[in-house]
Phi, psi and omega in degrees: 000139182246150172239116167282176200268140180289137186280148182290140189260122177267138219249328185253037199242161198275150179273193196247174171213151198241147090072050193283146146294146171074193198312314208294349203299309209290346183237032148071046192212131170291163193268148149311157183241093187268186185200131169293321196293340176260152147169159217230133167241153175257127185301340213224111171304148188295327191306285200314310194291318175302296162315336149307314169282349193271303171332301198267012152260033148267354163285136174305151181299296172258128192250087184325304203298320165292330208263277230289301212282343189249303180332308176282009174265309168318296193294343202269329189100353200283338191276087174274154184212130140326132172290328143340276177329322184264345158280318193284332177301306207305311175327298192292345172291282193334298201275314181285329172292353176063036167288332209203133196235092158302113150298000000 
């Protein structure tokens, strides 16, 4: 294999400067650059995102009805967890307060 020698870099030479062409030159300012061909649409209209938020601030904060539901289950013995189920919650508490860092 052959490796030729790094070409010398001139280090003090002065640079060139190129040129505007038209109207833009004389008032020292680049022209924008358009393009007919790009353009960015949003899948999701503002009407629709506002009709989301609107919903979903008619939900309760707390949904009593799980909260009740859980409760007479707890007081009754019937509300079982697995230690699977209950490890993977504290992980996932854990990881979301940004207690513990996977690497």
């Amino acid at each position: 294999m052959r490796i030729d020698a790094a070409l010398p870099i001139p280090e003090n030479q002065p640079t060139q400067k190129v040129a505007n062409s038209g109207a833009n030159a004389q008032q020292g300012t680049a022209a924008p650059v358009t393009s007919g061909q790009d353009k960015a649409q949003l899948s999701v209209d503002s009407g629709t995102v506002q009709q989301l938020k609107s919903t979903l601030s008619q939900l309760p904060e707390v949904r009593q009805d799980r909260v009740n539901a859980l409760r007479r289950a707890v007081s009754s013995g019937s509300y079982q967890v697995s230690n699977q189920q209950l490890a993977d919650a504290i992980g996932s508490d854990l990881l979301s307060s940004g207690q513990i860092r996977l690497t």
